[in-house]
C-alpha positions as CSV (number, residue, x, y, z in Angstrom):
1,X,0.0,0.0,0.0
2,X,1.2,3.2,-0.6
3,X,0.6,4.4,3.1
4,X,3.5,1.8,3.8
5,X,5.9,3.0,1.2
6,X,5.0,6.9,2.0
7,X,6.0,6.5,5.6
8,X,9.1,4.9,5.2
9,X,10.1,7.4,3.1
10,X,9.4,10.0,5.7
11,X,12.1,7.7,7.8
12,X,14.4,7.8,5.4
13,X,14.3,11.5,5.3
14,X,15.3,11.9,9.0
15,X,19.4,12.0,9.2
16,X,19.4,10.2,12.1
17,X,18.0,7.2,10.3
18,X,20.2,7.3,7.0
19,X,23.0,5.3,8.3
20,X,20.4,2.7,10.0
21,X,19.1,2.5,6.6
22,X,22.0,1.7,4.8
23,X,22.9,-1.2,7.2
24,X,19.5,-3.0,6.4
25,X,18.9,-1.6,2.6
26,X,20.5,-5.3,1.9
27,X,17.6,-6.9,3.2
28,X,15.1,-5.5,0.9
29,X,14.0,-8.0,-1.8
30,X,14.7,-6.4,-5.2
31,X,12.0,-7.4,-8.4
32,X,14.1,-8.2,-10.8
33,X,12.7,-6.6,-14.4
34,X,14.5,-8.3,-17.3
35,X,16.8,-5.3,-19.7
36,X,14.4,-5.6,-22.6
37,X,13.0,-3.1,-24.7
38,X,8.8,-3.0,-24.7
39,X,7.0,-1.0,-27.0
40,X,10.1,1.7,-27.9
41,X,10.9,2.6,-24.2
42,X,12.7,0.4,-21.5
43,X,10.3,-1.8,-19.2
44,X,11.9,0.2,-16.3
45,X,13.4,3.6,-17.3
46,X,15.7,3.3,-13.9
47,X,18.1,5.9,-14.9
48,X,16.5,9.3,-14.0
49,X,18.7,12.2,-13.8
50,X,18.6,14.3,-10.2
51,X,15.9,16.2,-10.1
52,X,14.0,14.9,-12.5
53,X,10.3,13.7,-12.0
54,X,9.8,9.9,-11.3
55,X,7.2,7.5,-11.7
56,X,6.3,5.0,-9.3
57,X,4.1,2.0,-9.9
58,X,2.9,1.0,-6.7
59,X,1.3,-2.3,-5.6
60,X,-0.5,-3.5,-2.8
61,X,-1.0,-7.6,-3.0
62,X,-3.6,-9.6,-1.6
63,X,-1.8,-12.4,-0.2
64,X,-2.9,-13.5,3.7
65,X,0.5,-14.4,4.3
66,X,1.6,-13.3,7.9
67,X,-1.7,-10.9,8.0
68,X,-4.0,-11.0,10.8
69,X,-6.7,-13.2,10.7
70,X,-9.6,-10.4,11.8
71,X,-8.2,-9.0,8.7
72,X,-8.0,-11.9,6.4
73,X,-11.4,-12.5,4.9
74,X,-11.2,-12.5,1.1
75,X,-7.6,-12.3,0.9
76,X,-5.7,-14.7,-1.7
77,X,-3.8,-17.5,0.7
78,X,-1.0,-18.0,-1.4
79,X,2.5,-16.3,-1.7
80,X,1.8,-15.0,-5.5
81,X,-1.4,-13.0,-5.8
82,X,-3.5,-10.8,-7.4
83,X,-3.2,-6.7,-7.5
84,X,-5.5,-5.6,-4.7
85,X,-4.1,-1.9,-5.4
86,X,-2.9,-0.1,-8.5
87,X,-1.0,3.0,-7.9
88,X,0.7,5.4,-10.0
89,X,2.6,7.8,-8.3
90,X,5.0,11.0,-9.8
91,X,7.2,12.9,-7.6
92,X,8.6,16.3,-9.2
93,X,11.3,17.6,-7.1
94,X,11.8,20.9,-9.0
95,X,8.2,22.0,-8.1
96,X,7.8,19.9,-4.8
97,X,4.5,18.5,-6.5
98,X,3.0,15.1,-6.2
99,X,0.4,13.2,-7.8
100,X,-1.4,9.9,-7.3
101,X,-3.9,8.2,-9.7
102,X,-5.3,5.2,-8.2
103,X,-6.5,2.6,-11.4
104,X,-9.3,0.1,-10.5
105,X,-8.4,-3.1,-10.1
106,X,-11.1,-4.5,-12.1
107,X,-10.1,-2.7,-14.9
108,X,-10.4,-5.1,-18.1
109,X,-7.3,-5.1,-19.3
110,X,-5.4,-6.1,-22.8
111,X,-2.5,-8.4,-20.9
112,X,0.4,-8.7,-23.3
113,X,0.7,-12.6,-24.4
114,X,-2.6,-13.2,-22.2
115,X,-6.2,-13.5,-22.9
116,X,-7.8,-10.2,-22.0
117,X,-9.0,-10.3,-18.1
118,X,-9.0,-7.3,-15.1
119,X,-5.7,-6.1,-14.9
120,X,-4.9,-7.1,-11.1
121,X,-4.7,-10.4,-12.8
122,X,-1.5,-9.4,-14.8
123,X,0.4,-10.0,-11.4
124,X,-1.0,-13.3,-10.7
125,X,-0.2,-14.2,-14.6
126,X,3.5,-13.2,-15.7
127,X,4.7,-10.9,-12.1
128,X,5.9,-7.7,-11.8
129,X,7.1,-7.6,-15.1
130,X,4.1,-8.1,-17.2
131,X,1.8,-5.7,-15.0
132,X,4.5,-3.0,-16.2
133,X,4.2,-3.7,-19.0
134,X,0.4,-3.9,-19.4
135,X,0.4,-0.6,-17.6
136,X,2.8,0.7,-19.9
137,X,0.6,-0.2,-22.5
138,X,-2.7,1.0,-22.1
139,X,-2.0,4.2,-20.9
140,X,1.4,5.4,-22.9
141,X,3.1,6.0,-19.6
142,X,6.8,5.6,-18.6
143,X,7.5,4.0,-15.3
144,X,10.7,4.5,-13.5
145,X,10.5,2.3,-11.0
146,X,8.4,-0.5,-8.7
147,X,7.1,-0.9,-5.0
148,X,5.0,-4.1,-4.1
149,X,3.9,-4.6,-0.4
150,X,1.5,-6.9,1.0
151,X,-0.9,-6.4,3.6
152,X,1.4,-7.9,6.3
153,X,3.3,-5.1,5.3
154,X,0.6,-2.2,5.5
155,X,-0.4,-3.9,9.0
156,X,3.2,-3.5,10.5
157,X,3.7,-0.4,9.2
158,X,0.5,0.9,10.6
159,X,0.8,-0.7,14.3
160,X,4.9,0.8,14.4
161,X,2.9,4.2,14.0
162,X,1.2,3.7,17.0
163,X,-2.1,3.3,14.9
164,X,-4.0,6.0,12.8
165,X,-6.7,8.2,13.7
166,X,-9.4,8.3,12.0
167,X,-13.1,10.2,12.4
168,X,-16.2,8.4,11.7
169,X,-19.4,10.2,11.7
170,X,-21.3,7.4,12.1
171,X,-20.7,4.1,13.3
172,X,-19.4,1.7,10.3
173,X,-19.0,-1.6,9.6
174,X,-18.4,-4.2,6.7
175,X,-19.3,-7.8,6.9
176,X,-16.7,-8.7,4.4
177,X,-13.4,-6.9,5.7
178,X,-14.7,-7.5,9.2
179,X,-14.9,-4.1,9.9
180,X,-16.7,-3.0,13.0
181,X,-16.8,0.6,14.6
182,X,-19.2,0.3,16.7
183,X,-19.3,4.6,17.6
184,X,-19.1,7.7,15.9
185,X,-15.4,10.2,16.4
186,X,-12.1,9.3,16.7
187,X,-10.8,6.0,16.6
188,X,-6.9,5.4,16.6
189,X,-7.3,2.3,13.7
190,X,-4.2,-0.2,14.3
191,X,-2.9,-2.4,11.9
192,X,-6.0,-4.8,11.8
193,X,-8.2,-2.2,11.4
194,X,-6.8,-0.7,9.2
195,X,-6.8,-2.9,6.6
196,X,-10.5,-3.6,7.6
197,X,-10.9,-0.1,7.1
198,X,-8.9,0.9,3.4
199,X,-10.2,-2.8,2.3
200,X,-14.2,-2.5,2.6
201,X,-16.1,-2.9,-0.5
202,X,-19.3,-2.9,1.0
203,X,-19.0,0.1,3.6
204,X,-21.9,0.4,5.9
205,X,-23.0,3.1,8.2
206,X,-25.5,3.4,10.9
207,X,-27.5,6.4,9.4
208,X,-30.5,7.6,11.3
209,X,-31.4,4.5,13.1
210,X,-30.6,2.6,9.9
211,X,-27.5,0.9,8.4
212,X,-27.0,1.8,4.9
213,X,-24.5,1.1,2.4
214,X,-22.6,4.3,1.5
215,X,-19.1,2.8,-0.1
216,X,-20.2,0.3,-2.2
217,X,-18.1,-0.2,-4.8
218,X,-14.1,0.0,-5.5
219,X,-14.5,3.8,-6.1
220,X,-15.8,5.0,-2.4
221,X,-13.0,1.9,-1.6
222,X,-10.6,4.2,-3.4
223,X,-11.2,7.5,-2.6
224,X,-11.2,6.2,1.2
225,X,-7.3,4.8,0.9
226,X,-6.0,8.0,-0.9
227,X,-7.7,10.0,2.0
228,X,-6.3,7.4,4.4
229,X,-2.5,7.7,3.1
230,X,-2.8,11.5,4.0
231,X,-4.1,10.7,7.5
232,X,-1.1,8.0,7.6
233,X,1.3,10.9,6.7
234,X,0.1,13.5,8.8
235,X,0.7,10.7,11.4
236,X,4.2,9.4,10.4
237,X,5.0,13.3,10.5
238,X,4.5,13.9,13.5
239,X,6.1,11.0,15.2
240,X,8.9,11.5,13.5
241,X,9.1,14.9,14.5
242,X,8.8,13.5,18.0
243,X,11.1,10.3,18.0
244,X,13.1,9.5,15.5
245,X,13.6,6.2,16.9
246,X,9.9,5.1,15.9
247,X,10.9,6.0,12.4
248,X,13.8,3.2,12.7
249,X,10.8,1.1,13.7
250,X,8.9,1.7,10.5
251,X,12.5,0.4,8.2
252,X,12.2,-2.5,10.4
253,X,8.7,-3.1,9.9
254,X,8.7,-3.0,6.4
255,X,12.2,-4.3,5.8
256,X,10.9,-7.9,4.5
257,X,7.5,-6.8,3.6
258,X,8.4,-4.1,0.7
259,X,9.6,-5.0,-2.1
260,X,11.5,-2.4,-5.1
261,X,13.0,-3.0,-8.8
262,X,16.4,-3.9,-8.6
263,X,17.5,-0.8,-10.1
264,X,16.3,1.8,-7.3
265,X,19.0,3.0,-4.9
266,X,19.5,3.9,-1.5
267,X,20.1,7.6,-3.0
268,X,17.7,8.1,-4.7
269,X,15.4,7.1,-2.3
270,X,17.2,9.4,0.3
271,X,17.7,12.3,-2.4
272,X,13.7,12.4,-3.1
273,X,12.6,11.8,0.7
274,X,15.0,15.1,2.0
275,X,13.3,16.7,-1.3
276,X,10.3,16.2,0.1
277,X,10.5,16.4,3.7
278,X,9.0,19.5,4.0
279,X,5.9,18.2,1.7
280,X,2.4,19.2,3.4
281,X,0.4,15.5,2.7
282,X,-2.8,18.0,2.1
283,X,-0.9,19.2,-1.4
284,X,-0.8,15.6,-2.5
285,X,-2.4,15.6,-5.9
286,X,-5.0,12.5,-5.4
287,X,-6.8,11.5,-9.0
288,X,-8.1,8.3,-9.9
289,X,-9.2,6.5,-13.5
290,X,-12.4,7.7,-14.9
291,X,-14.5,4.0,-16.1
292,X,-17.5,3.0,-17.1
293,X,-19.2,-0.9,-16.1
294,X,-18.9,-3.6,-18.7
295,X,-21.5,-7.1,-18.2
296,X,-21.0,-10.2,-19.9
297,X,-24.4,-10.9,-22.3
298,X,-25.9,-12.4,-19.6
299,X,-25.9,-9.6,-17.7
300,X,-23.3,-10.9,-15.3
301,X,-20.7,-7.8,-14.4
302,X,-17.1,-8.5,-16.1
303,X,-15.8,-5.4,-15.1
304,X,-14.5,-1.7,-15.6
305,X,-13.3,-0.1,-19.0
306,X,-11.1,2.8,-19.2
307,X,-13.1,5.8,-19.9
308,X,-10.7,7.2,-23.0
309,X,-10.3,10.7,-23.8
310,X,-11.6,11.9,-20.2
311,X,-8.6,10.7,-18.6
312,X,-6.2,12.2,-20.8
313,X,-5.7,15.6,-19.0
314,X,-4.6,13.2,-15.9
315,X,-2.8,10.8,-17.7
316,X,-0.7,13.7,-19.3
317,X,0.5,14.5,-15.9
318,X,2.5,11.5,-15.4
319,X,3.5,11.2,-19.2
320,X,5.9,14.8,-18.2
321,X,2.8,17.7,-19.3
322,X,3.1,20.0,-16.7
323,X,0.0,20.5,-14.1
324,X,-0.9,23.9,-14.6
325,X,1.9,26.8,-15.1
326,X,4.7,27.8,-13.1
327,X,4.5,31.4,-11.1
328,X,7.8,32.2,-12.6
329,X,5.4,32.1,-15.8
330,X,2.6,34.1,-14.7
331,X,1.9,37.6,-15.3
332,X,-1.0,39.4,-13.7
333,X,-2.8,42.3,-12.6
334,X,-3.9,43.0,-8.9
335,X,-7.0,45.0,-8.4
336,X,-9.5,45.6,-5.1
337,X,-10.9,48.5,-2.9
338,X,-8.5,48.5,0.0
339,X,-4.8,49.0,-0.3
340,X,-4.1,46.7,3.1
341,X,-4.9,44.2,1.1
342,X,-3.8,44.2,-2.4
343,X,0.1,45.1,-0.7
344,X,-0.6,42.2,1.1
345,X,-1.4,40.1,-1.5
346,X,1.4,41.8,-3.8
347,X,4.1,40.9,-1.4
348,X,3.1,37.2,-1.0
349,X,2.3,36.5,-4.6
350,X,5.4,38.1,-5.5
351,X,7.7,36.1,-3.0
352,X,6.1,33.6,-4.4
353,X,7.8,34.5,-8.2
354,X,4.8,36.0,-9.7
355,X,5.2,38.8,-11.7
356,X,2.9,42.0,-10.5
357,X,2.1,44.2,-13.1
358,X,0.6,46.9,-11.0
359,X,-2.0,47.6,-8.4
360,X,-5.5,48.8,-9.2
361,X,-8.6,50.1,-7.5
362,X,-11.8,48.4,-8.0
363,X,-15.3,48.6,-7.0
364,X,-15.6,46.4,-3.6
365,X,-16.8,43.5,-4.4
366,X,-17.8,39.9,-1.3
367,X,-16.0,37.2,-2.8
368,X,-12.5,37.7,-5.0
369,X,-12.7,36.9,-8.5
370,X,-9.8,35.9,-10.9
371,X,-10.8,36.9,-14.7
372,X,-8.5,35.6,-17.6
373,X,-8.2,36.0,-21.1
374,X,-8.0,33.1,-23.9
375,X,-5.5,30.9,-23.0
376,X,-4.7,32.1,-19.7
377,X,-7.0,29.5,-17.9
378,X,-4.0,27.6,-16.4
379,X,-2.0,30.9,-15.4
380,X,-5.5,32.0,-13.5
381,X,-5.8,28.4,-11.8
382,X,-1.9,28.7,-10.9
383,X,-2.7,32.3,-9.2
384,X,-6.3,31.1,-7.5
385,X,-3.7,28.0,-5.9
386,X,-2.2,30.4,-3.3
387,X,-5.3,32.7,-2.9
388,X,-7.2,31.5,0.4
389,X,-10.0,31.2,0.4
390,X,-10.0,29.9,-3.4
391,X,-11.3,32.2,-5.8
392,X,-14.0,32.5,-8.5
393,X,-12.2,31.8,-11.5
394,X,-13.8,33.3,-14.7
395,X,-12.7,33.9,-18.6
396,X,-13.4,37.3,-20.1
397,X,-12.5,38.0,-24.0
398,X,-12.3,41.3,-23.0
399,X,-9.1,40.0,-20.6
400,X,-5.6,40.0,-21.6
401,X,-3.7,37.9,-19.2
402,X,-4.7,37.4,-15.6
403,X,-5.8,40.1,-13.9
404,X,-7.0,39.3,-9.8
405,X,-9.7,41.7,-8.1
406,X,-9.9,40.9,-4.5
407,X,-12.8,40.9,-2.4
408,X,-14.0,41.2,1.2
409,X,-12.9,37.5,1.7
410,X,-9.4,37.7,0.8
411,X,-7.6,36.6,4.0
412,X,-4.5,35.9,2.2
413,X,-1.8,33.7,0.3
414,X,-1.2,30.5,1.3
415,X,3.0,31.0,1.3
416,X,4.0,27.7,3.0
417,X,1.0,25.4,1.5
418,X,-0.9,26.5,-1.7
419,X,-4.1,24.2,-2.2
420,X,-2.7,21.4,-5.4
421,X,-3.8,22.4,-9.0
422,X,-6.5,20.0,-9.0
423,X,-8.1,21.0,-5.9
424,X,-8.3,24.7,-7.1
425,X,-9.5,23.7,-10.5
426,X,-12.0,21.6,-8.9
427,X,-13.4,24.2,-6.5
428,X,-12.9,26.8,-9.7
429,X,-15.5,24.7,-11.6
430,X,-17.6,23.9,-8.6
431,X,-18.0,27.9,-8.0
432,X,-19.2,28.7,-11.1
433,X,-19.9,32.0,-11.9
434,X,-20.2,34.8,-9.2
435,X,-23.1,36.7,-8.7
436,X,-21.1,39.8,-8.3
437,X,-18.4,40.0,-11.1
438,X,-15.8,42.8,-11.7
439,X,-16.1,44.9,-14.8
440,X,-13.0,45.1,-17.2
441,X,-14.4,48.2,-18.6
442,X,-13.6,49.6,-15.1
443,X,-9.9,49.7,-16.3
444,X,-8.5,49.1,-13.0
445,X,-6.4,52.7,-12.8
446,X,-3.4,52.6,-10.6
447,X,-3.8,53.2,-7.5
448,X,-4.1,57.5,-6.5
449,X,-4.7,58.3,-9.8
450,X,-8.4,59.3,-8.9
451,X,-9.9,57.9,-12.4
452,X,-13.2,56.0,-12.6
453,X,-11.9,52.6,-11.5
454,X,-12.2,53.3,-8.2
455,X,-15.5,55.4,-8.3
456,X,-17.4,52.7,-6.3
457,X,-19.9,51.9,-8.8
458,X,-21.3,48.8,-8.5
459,X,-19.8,45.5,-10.7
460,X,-21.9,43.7,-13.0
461,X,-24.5,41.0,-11.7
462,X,-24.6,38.4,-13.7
463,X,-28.0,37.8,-15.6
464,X,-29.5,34.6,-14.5
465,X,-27.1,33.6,-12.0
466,X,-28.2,32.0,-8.7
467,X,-26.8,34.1,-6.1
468,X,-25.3,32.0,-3.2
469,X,-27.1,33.1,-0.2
470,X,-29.3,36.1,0.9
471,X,-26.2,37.8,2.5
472,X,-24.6,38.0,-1.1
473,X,-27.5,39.2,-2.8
474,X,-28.2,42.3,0.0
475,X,-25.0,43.0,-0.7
476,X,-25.8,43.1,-4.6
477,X,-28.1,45.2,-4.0
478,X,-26.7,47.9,-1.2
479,X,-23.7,48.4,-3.6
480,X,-25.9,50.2,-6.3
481,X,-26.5,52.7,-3.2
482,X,-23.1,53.4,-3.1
483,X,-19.2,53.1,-2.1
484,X,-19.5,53.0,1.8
485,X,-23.1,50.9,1.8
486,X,-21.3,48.3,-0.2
487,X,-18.8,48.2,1.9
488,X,-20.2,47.6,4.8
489,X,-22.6,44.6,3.0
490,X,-20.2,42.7,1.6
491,X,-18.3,42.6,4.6
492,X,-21.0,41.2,6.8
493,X,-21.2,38.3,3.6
494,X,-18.3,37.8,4.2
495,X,-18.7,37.2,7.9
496,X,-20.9,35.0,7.6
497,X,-19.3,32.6,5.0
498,X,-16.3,32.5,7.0
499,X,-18.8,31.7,10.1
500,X,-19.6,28.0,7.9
501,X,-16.5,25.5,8.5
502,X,-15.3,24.3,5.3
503,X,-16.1,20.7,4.9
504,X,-13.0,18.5,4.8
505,X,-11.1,17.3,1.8
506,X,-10.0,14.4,3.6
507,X,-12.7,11.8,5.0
508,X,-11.6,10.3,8.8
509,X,-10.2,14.5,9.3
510,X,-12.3,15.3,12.2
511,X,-14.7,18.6,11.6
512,X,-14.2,22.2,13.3
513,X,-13.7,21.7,16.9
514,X,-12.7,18.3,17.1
515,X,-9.8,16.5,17.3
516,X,-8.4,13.4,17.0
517,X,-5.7,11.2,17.7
């Protein structure tokens, strides 16, 4: 799992632990990947440059060996098994950026020199090698290196930690994994549990008096291990920070558990983990393979097929396209109706290597609002990353570049951990259009020149668009009455949407007020 493998990276990034690691690197088991040549490109591209982004193919197996036996139920007995978990991971030390896409494992697969079947089966048939290579070739993309751990593995790794915490709203259980949480908040999961927990294909929870199925495919089962490795890291992280010596536990625990290609090093390993040691697990980029069912004729279900063309923006990721546009590459335009803030957000963004044309006044408006011109959708999405809270992001033909009009909300950049790419595109295109959107025919004049820009008429409302509470739309209104009226309504909206908790990215985080572990 890639829980296991993330953690004992984190130990391998504390000096303390480096020479420890060295003494028992011999005892990892290498997979040995034969030096041939598959479809143009090497099986294994092992020889990265320093620096340079890597992929990982990550596997978790389904073999019961050495696991618990609470935890056992519908695992494969034997020593060789099936692909329980399909990972593909890319680590890009330049821009400190990671990305995981989690493929299903029923994915029906075309198996190289094998009938076509799910691709977990690709292990079970020809090893390592062939589910590289069947990986390889269904979705064009390079792969540097190979993890496999089992279960056992994942278990150890989970009980050195001291367990993981994890919130439940309601109490849960699952037949099949054995699962059984028998109360809602925080429960430190150990190994057993664990498993139980990131295994569950059938997730049940006790809903109003009633137990209902709310995870019941290998989706929810997906989503809830990617939000489980970031609960694992947030742990490892902070025992590490607190004894080193339980990180010498984790090399131990997964010393004859994990298994890599022959071809990755000691320093590498090292060289990405002290990359990456300062690495926030809420930035981690999770994605997973867009599918669609497949039945046999008589209606029996076969299994998932790859979605095509929708998962090419991810895949492109891993194949080396960059995820949105580096700051260094963005040029934009600051505009708002109070000078506290856009200095504010001048001197972040710019520490941060954007380039600042200029400040502007602007009619105030609640909620901040990024307007971009054709083409510039990326440079916008790269800005709204480090904006908090995330911003209304919105094309304009009227727009050249980027230009960013704060509002009342602005409470300012996010310096140390800007939200991934594909969290702020995703909240972008959740947002929509605001009801309160800045003018470009404003023109934004630089700041003391007097000029119409900051003459406190009211922006355009958008025709037709829902407005998102009644706070919002008073505030619509009172601007039409003038400067200080607006003012003073867009700043109690904006009270009260900072008054709602966000809702967690991360399932088993527990909500405001809480905590847990």
């Amino acid at each position: 799992m890639l829980a296991s493998l993330a953690v004992i990276v984190v130990a391998v990034a504390s000096a303390e632990t480096v020479q420890y690691v060295e003494e028992v690197w011999e005892e990892y088991e290498p997979v040995q990947f034969p030096g041939t040549v598959q479809y143009g490109r090497e099986l294994l591209r092992s020889a990265t440059e320093p620096g340079e982004p890597v992929n990982f193919l990550v596997v978790g197996t389904d073999s019961s060996v050495d696991v618990a036996p609470g935890a056992a139920s519908g695992i494969n007995a034997a020593g060789r098994a099936l692909a329980d978990v399909i990972m593909l991971v890319r680590l890009d030390p330049e821009s400190l950026s990671a990305w995981v896409l989690s493929i299903p494992r029923d994915l029906w697969a075309e198996i190289p020199g094998a009938q076509d079947h799910k691709i977990n089966s690709a292990l079970l048939i020809g090893g390592a090698p062939l589910l590289v290579e069947t990986v390889t070739s269904m979705f064009d993309v390079e792969i540097n290196h190979y993890v496999e751990i089992d279960f056992a593995g994942f278990q150890q790794v989970v009980d050195t930690l001291g367990g993981v915490p994890v919130w439940f709203d309601h109490p849960a259980r699952d037949p099949k994994s054995q699962l059984n949480i028998a109360t809602s908040g925080c429960h430190v999961l150990d190994g057993e549990q664990a498993l139980q927990y990131v295994r569950s294909r059938t997730y049940t929870e006790l809903i109003d008096g009633r137990w209902r199925v709310t995870g019941g495919n290998d989706f929810h089962r997906i989503a809830r291990q990617q939000d489980f490795l970031v609960l694992a890291l947030d742990r490892a992280i902070a025992r590490g920070a607190r004894n080193p010596a339980a990180m010498i536990g984790m090399i131990n625990a997964g010393a004859d558990l994990v298994s890599f290609d022959q071809d990755l090093t000691l320093g590498e390993l090292v060289s990405l983990a002290r990359d990456f040691s300062g690495f926030s697990p809420e930035n981690l980029n999770r994605e997973r393979l867009e599918v669609y069912t497949l039945y046999w004729p008589d209606g029996r279900y076969k299994g998932e097929a790859d979605a095509g063309s929708v998962n090419e923006p991810r895949l492109e990721v891993f194949r080396g396209a960059s995820d949105g546009a580096s700051p260094a590459d963005v040029v934009l335009r600051l505009a708002g109706f109070n000078d506290s803030k856009l200095s504010d957000a001048s001197a972040g963004l710019s520490g941060e290597g954007f380039e600042i044309l200029g400040h502007f006044l602007a009619p105030a408006i609640p909620e901040t609002v990024i307007l971009h011109g054709t083409g510039a959708e990326d440079a916008a999405l790269t800005v709204a990353r480090y904006l908090d809270p995330i911003p209304y992001v919105v094309a304009d033909e009227r727009v050249e570049g980027v230009i960013t009009v704060l509002g009342v909300d602005y409470r300012g950049v996010l310096v140390l951990a800007p939200e991934p790419f594909s969290v702020a595109r995703e909240r972008a295109e959740a947002r929509g259009v605001p009801a309160v959107l800045p003018d470009p025919a404003d023109g934004f004049a630089p700041v003391g020149t007097g000029s119409s820009g900051a003459s406190g008429r009211p922006a355009t409302p958008v025709s037709g668009t829902p407005v998102s509470g009644t706070a919002v739309s008073g505030a619509a209104v009172a601007a039409s009455a003038g400067p200080a009226t607006a003012v003073v309504a867009v700043q109690a909206a904006a009270q009260a949407s900072r008054d709602d908790p966000p809702s967690s990215r991360v399932r088993g985080r527990p909500p405001a007020g809480e905590s847990c572990g």
